[in-house]
Structure formats: C-alpha cells, structure tokens
N, C-alpha and C positions, 0 to 999 in steps of 0.2 A: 767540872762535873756538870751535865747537862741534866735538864729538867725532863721528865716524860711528858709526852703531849698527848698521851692515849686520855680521852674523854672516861670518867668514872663511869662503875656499872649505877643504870639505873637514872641515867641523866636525863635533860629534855629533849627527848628526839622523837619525834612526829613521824609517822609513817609516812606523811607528806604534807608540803608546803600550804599554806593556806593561799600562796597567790598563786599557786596552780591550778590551786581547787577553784578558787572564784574563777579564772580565765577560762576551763575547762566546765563550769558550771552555766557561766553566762552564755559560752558557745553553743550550750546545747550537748555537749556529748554527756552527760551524766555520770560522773566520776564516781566509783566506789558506790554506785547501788542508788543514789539518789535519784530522785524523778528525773526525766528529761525535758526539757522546757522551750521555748519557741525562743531561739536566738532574737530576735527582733521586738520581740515584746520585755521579754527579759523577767526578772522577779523581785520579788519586795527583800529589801536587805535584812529584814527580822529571819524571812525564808529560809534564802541564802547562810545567814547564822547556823541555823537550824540543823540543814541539812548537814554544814560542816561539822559541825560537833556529833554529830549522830552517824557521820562516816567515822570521824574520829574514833568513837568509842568502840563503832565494831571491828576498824581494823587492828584498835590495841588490845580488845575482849580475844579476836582469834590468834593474837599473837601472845597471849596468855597461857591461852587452850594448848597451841603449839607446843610453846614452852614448855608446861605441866605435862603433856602427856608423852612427849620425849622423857621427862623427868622418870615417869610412871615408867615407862617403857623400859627404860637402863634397869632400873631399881627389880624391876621382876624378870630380865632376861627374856623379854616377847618383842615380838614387834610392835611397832607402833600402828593403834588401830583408829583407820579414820572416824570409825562412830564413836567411841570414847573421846574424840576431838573434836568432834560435834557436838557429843553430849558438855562437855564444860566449856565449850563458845556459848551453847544455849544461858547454863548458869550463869558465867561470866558477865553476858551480854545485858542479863536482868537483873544482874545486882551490880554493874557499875554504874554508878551516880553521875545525874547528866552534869554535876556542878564539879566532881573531881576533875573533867581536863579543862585545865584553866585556857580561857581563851579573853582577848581583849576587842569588848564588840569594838571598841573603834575602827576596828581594824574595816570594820565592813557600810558603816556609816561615811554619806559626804560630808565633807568641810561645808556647813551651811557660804560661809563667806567665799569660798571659790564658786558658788553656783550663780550669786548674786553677780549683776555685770555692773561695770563700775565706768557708767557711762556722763 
C-alpha cells in the first residue's frame, strides 16, 4: 500500500521563491510591483526585507480575492466579476498582517564572519 505524496490543502507554498525574488530585485528588474533600483548600487537588506514581504502579501491577498470570488461566482450562478475581485484584493490587502507571512530575515542578512578577510 503506497502512501499519497499530494501536499495538504492549505500548506506553505509561496507564490514565489525568496531567491528569485532577491536575484530579480538586486538586478533591477522589480519583481511583483516593487521599486526598481540601480543594479550597481544595489539596496539596504532591511529594504530588500521589506519589499519581499509586501509582494508577498499582495500576491497571497489577490490569490484570496481570486479564490473567494470564483467561490461567490459558483454559489449564485454569475460569472465571475473582475471588480468584485478587486473589491476584496483591496479588503484583503488591508487587513492582512504584515507579521502573519512568516519570514526568516536571516535569509537576507550577511554572515558578518564571511565579510571579514581572514588575512
């Protein structure tokens, strides 16, 4: 008897990577709505934080909206209306907690002791 390997509904899945997001953030191309920033000068790692958590949120806020308003949509036999999926991104968007998607800053902080040269 084999075990299912389908992931539960509802588990940790990221609309995308955090080391996409930093590689795509530092180059400059401004991923998911964040500023665009000067490849060569680059930006402060709090920033960087920042920005990721705050794509974060909007793209799990409209993936919400999505959800809910397909819900709506079945449940009264209508199509589904893109301003009603606006309207509850907007809600969504301002009532999810910037501390609900867990993130681990390490992730975006150097190793002090690898900067150091160990001459």
């Amino acid at each position: 008897m084999g075990i299912p390997l389908k992931p539960k509904k509802g588990g940790f899945l990221r609309p995308f990577g955090c080391g996409w997001f930093i590689r795509e953030y530092l180059a400059g191309r401004a991923p998911y709505g964040s500023p665009a920033i000067d490849p060569d000068v680059g930006a402060p790692q709090s920033e960087l934080f920042q920005e990721y958590k705050l794509a974060l949120i909007s793209e799990i806020a409209m993936d919400r909206a999505t959800r809910q308003a397909e819900k709506i949509a079945r449940k009264e036999g209508k199509p589904i209306s893109p301003d009603k999926i606006e309207a509850l991104f907007e809600e969504y968007y301002l009532h999810l907690p910037y501390k609900t998607i867990a993130c681990r800053y390490h992730s975006f902080v150097d190793i002090p002791c690898l900067l150091i040269s160990r001459d």
